[in-house]
N, C-alpha and C positions, 0 to 999 in steps of 0.2 A: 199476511199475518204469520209470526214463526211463535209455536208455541213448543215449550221445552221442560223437559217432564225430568224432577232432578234422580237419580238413582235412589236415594230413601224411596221417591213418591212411586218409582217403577214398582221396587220390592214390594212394599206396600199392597198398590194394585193388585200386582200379581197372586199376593193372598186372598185378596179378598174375592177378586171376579174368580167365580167357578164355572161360569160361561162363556167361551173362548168365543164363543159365535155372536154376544152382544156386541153394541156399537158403543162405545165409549160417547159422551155427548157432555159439552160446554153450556147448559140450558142458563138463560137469563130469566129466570122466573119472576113474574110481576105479580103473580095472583097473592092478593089481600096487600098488596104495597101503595094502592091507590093510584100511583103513579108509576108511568112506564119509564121516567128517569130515576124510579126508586128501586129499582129489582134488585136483585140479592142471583148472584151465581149462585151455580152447583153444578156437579159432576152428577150425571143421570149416565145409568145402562140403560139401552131400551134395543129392542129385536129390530127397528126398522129407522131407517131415513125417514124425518118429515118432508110434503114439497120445500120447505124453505132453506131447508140444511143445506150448506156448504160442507167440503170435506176439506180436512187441512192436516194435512204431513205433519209428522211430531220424531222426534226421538226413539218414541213408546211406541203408539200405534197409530193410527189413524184417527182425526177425534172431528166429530158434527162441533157446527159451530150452527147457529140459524140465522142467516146471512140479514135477515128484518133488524135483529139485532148488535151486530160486531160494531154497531160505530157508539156502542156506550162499551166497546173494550180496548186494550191497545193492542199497535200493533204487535209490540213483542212483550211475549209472557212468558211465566216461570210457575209451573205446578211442582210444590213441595210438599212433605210433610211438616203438623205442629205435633213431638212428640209428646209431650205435657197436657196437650187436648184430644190428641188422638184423632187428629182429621188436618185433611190438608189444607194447603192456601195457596190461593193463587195473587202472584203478585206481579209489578211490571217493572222497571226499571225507575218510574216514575212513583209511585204509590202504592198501595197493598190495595187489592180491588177485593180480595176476603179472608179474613184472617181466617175463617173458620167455613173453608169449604167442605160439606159433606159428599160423600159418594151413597146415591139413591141410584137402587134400583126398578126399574118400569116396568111391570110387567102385564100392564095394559096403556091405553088413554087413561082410565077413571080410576085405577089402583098404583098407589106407591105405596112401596118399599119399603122402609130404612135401611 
């Protein structure tokens, strides 16, 4: 999987994470979608590796992916930013897989962020 982080979306990041020590993470969130082929991405920081995380080489930095779910992603992606909405997207050569990915951060299991 090659995932590629455009210079807007580095800048970006780099404002926003104030914690150099967080893990950047690709989460496929399903909770309240009813269905696990209905999940919705997002960019989560969180302190630690889940057991299911995979690690995957970026441009940027390092980014969790949770290997349960990479086969509802493609192989090759593009993290940008939407300046007009003020949040990124992730898209693929093929499709836009989120026009409007937020960047949430974790700082438990049971509490998030915005």
């Amino acid at each position: 999987m090659k995932v590629t982080f455009t210079d807007r979306a580095i800048g970006k990041l780099q404002s926003q994470i104030t914690n150099p020590d967080k893990f950047l993470k690709l989460k496929y969130d399903t909770d309240g979608c009813g269905c696990v082929v209905s999940g919705v991405t997002a960019l989560w920081l969180v302190d630690e590796e889940d057991e299911d995380d995979v690690i995957v080489e970026t441009n940027y930095r390092p980014l969790l992916l949770e290997k349960s779910r990479m086969v509802f992603l493609d192989d090759t992606m593009t993290i940008d930013v939407v300046e007009t909405a003020n949040c990124f997207q992730l898209r693929s050569p093929n499709q836009i897989l989120n026009p409007r990915l937020r960047l949430v951060e974790v700082s438990d299991a049971n509490e998030l962020k915005a």
